[in-house]
C-alpha positions as CSV (number, residue, x, y, z in Angstrom):
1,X,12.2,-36.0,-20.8
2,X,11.6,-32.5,-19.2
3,X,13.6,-29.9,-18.7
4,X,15.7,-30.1,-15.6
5,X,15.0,-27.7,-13.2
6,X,18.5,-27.3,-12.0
7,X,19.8,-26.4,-15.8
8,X,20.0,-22.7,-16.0
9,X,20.9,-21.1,-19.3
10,X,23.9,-18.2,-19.0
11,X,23.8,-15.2,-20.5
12,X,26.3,-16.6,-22.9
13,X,23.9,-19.6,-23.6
14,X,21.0,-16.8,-24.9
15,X,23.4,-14.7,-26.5
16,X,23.8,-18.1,-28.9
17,X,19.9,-19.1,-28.9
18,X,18.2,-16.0,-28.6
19,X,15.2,-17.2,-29.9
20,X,14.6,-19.5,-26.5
21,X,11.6,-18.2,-23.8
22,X,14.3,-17.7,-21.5
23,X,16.0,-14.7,-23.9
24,X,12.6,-13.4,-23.7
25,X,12.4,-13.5,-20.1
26,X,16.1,-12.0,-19.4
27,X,15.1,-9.0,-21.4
28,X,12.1,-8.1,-19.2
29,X,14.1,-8.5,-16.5
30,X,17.2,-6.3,-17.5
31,X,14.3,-3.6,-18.1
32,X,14.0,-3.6,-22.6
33,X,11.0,-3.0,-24.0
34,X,10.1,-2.2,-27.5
35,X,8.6,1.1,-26.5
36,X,11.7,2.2,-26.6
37,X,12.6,1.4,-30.3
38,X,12.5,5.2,-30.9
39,X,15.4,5.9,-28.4
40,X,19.1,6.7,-29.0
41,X,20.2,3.4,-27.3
42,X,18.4,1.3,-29.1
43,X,20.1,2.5,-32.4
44,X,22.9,-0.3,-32.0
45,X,20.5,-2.7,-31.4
46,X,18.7,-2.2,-34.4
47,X,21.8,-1.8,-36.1
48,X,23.0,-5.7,-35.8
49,X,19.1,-6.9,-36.6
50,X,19.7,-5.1,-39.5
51,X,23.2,-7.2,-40.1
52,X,21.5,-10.7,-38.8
53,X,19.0,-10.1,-41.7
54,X,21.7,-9.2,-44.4
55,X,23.7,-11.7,-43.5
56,X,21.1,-13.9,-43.5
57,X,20.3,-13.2,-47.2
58,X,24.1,-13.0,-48.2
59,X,25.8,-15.6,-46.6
60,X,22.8,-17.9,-45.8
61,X,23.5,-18.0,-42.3
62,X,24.0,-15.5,-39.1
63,X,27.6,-14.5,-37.7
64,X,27.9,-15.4,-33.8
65,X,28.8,-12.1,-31.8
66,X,29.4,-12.6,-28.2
67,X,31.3,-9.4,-27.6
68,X,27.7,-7.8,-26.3
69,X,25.8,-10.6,-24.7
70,X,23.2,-8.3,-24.3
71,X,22.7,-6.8,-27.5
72,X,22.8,-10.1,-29.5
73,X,20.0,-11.2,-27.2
74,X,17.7,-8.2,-27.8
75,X,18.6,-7.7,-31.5
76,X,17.0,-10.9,-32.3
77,X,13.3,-9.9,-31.8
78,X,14.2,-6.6,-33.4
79,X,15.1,-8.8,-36.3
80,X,11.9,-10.9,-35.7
81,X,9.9,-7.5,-36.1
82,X,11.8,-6.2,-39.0
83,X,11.2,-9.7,-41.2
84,X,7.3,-9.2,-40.3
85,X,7.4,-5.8,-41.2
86,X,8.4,-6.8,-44.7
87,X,5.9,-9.0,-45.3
88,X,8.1,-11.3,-48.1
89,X,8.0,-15.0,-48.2
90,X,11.5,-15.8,-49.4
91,X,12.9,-13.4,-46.8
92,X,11.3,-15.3,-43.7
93,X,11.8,-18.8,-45.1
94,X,15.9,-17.2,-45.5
95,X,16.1,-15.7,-42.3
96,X,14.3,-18.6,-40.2
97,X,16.9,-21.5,-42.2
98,X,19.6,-18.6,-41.5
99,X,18.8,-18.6,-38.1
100,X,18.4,-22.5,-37.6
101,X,22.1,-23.2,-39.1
102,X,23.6,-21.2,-36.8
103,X,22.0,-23.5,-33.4
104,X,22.8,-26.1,-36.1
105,X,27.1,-25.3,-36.1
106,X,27.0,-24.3,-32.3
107,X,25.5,-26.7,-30.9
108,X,27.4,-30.0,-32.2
109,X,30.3,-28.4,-29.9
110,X,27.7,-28.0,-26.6
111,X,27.6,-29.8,-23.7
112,X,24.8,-32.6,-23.6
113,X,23.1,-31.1,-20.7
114,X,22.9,-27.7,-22.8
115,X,21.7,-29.8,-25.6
116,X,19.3,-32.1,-23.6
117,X,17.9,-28.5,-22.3
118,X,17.2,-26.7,-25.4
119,X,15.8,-29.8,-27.0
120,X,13.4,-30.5,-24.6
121,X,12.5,-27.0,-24.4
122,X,11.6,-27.4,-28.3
123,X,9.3,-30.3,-26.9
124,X,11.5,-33.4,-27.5
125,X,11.6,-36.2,-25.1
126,X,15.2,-37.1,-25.5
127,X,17.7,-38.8,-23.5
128,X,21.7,-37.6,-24.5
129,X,24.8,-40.2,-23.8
130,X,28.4,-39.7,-25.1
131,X,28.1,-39.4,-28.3
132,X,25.1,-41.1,-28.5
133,X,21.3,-40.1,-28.4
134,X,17.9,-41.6,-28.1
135,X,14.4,-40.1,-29.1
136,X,11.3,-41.1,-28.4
137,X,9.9,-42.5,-31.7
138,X,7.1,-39.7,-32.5
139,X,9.5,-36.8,-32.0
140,X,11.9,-38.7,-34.1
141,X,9.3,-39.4,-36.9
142,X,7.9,-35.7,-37.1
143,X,11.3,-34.4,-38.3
144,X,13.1,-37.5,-39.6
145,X,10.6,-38.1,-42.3
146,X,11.5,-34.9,-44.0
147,X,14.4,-36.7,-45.1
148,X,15.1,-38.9,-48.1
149,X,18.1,-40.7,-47.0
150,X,17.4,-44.0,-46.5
151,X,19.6,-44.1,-43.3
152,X,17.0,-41.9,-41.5
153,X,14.4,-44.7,-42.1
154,X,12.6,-45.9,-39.2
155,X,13.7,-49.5,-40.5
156,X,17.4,-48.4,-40.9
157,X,17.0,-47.6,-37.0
158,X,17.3,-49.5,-33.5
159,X,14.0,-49.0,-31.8
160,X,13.9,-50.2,-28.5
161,X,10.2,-49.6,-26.6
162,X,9.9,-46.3,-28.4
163,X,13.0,-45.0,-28.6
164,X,15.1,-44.6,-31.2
165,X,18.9,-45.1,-30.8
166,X,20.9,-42.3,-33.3
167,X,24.4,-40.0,-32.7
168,X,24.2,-36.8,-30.8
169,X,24.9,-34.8,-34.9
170,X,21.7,-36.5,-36.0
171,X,19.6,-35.4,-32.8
172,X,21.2,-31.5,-33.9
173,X,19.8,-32.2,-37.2
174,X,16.5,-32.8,-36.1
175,X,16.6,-29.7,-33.4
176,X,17.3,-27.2,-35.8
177,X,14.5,-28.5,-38.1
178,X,12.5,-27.6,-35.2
179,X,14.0,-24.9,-34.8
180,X,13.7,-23.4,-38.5
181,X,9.9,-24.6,-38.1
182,X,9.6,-22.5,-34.9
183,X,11.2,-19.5,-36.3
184,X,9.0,-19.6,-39.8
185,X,5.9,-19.5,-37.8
186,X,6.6,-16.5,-35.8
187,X,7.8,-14.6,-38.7
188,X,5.1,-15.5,-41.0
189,X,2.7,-13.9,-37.9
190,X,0.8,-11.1,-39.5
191,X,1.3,-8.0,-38.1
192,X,-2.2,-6.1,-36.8
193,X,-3.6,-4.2,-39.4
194,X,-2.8,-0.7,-38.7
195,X,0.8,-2.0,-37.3
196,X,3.2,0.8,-38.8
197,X,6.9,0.3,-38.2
198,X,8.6,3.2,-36.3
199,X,10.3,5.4,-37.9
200,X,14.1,3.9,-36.8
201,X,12.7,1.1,-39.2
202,X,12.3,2.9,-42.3
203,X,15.5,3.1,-43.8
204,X,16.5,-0.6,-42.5
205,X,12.7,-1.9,-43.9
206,X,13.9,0.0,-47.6
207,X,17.5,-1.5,-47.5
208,X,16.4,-5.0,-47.3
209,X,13.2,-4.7,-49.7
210,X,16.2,-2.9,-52.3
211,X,18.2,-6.0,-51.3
212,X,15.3,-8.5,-52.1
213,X,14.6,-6.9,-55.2
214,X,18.0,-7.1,-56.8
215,X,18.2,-10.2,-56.0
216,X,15.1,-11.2,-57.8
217,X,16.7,-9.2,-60.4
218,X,19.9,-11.2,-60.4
219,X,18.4,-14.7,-60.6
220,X,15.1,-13.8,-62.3
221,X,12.9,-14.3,-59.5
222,X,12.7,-18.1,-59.9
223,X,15.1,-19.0,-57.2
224,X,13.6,-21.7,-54.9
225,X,10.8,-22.8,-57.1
226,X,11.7,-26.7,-57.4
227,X,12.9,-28.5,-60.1
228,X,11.1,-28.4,-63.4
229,X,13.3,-30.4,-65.7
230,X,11.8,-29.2,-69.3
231,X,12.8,-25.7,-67.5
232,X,16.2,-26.6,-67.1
233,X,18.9,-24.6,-69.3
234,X,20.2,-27.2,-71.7
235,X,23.8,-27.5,-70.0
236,X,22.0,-28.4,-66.5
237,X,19.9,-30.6,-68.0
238,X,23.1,-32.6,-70.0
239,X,24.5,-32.6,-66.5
240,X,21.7,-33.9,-64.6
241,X,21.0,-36.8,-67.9
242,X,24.3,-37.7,-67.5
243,X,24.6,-38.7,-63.8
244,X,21.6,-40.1,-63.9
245,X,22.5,-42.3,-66.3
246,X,25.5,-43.2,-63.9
247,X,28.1,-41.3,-66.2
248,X,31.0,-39.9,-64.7
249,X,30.9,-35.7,-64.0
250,X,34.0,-33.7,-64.1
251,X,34.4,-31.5,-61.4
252,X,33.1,-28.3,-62.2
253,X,30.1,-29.8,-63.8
254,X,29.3,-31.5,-60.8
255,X,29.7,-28.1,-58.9
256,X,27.4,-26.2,-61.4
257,X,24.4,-28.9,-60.9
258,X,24.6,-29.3,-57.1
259,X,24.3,-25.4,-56.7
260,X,22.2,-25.0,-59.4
261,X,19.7,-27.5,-57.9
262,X,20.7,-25.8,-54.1
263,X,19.5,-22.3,-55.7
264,X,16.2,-23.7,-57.1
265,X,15.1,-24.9,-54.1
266,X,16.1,-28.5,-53.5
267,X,17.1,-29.6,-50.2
268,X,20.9,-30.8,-49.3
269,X,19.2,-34.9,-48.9
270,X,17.5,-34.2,-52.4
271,X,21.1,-33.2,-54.2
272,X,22.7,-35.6,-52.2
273,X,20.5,-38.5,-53.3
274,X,20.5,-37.6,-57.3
275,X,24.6,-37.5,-56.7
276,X,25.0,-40.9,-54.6
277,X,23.0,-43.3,-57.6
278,X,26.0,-43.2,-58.9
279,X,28.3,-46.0,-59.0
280,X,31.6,-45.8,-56.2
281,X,30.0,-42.9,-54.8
282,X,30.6,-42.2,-51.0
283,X,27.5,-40.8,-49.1
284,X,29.8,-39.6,-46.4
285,X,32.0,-37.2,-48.8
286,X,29.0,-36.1,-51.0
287,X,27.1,-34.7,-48.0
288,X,30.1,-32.7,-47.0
289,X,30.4,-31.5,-50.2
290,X,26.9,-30.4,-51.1
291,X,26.5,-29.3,-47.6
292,X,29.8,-26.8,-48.1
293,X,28.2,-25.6,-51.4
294,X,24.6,-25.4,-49.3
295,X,26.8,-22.8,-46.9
296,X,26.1,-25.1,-44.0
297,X,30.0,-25.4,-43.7
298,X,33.3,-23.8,-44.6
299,X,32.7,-20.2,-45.1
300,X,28.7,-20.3,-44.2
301,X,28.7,-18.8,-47.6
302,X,25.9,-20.7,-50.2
303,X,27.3,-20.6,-53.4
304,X,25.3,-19.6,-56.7
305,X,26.3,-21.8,-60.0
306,X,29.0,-20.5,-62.4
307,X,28.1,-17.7,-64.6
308,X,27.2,-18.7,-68.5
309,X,31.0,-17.6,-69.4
310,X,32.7,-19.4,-66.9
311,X,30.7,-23.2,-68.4
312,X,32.4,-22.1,-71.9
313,X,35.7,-21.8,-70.8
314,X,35.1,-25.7,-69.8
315,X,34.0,-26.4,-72.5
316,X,30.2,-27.0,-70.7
317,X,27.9,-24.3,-72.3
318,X,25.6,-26.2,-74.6
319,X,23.1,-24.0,-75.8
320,X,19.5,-22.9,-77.6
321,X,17.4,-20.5,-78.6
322,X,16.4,-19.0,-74.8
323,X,20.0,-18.9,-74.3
324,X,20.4,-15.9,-76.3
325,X,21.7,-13.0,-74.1
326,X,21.5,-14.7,-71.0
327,X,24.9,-14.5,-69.2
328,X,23.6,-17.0,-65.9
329,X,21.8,-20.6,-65.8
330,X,19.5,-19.4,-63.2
331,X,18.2,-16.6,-65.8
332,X,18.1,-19.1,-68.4
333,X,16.1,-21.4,-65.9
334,X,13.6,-18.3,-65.6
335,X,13.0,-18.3,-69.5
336,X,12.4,-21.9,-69.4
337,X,9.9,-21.6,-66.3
338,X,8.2,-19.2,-68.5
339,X,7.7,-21.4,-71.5
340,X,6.4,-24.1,-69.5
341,X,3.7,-22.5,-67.6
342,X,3.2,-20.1,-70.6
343,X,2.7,-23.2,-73.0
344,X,1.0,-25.3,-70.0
345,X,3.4,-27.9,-70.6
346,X,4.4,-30.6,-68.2
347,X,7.3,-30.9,-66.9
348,X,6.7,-30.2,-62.7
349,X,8.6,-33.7,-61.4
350,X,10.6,-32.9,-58.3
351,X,13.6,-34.5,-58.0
352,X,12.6,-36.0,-54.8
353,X,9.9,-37.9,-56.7
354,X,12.1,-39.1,-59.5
């Protein structure tokens, strides 16, 4: 399905995906250009890439301002430029999933021809209904096999002469996969090699390194690594025995392992799938749930596991030698992480493989 040459995208539209060729193309025309980046009007410009960025490491996904059309479209390469200039791995894998969440929440309220539009310009041949979607089978396959639920399967699926039948939610899903994909690689471009940022940048590029850095601090630097279950601190890994062995969770237990696992780097279908082996558990609640504590609903706001403290008062601290002084799982996790590759012991199942 090509894009239709009669759909235009508003001002409005790239204010909302700035990362579209068309933002690109609206900026040349209104007369930006980096080579400006030194000048007094670009200051507020630079100001909300800086926010976009923060925001993205805070609150795991970027605020929608449409009060200046303008400047949300041209902040977004600034952004783009700021994340390069950085040159940290965790920050562009942040800011690109950051970024794709946001096109995630607006466009389940678009129009279909909007949608049709923008996911065709991301190269998928699509055809939208009401409510409804269908994808041709190779498009759906390159995105859809990321997933472990068996309901995006190609054998769970109608496929009618290449096409797969799925709702309109499902078709977002995949888009801002390709999306987040789209935005990794342009941020993990290296810069030339005697790039230097301009000096508007140098406070912003020290703000957010300092921001990195503490947060490293914070969790130990082992956030997003994967799950390592002789790494595990030992109330996390009572948890995780537990409902794996179909026992039932109270509440806040169930809390602390679904954003423990979120904070170590498994994805929302990984934590979902551990959470629905268990018996009289509904798929449909358990994905809103871990997708609220992901920050993919709600607030936007991904939530960290509760502090070392907080599991005694529940009565769910359990704990061993490496938990001495350590006032956070995720520390204790780093310990752990720290035996194991120390001691070169085994240990590096992933969840998803389990």
């Amino acid at each position: 399905m090509a894009l239709k040459e009669s759909y235009r995208f508003t001002e409005r539209d790239l204010a909302k995906y700035p990362f579209l060729r068309e933002a690109s193309e609206y900026l040349e025309e209104v007369g930006f250009t980096v080579k400006d980046i030194e000048a007094e009007y670009f200051r507020p410009i630079i100001d909300r890439a800086y926010s976009r960025i923060v925001e993205a490491m805070e609150k795991g996904v970027v605020s929608l301002g449409l009060g200046e059309p303008r400047l949300e479209i041209a902040s977004f390469p600034v952004a783009v430029l700021l994340v390069r200039f950085v040159r940290d791995e965790f920050l562009v894998r942040r800011y690109a999933l950051a970024e794709s969440l946001r096109a995630r929440e607006l466009l389940e309220g678009e129009p279909k021809s909007l949608v049709g539009a923008l996911a065709s310009r991301l190269g998928f041949r699509a055809e939208i209904g009401n409510g409804y979607a269908k994808l041709y089978v190779l498009d759906y396959l390159k995105y859809a096999s990321r997933f472990h639920d068996p309901r995006w399967k190609l054998v769970n699926r109608v496929l009618d002469r290449g096409w797969v039948t799925l709702s309109r939610r499902e078709l977002v899903r995949l888009i801002s996969e390709a999306i987040q994909d789209s935005l990794t690689k342009i941020l993990s471009r290296p810069l030339p090699g005697d790039a230097k940022p301009p000096s508007t940048f140098e406070a912003k590029i020290i703000a957010i390194t300092s921001m990195l850095s503490d947060r490293k601090v914070k969790y130990g630097g082992w956030t997003d690594v994967g799950f390592v279950e002789d790494a595990l601190p030992p109330c996390v890994k009572a948890m995780y025995t537990a409902l794996r062995g179909g026992k039932h969770l109270p509440h806040v237990a169930r809390f602390t392992l679904a954003s423990f696992l979120l904070n170590i780097g498994l994805t929302v279908d990984d934590v979902v799938k551990l959470f629905i082996s268990t018996p009289d558990s509904d798929e449909r609640i358990t994905r809103y749930q871990v997708e609220h504590i992901a920050g993919m609903r709600g607030s936007m706001t991904k939530y960290t596991p509760p502090s070392c403290s907080t599991l005694k008062t529940h009565g769910l601290c359990i704990e061993d030698e490496l938990c001495r002084e350590v006032k956070h799982p995720l520390i204790r996790y780093r310990r752990g992480m720290r035996r194991v590759i120390g001691g070169g012991g085994e240990g590096g199942e992933k969840l998803r493989e389990a």
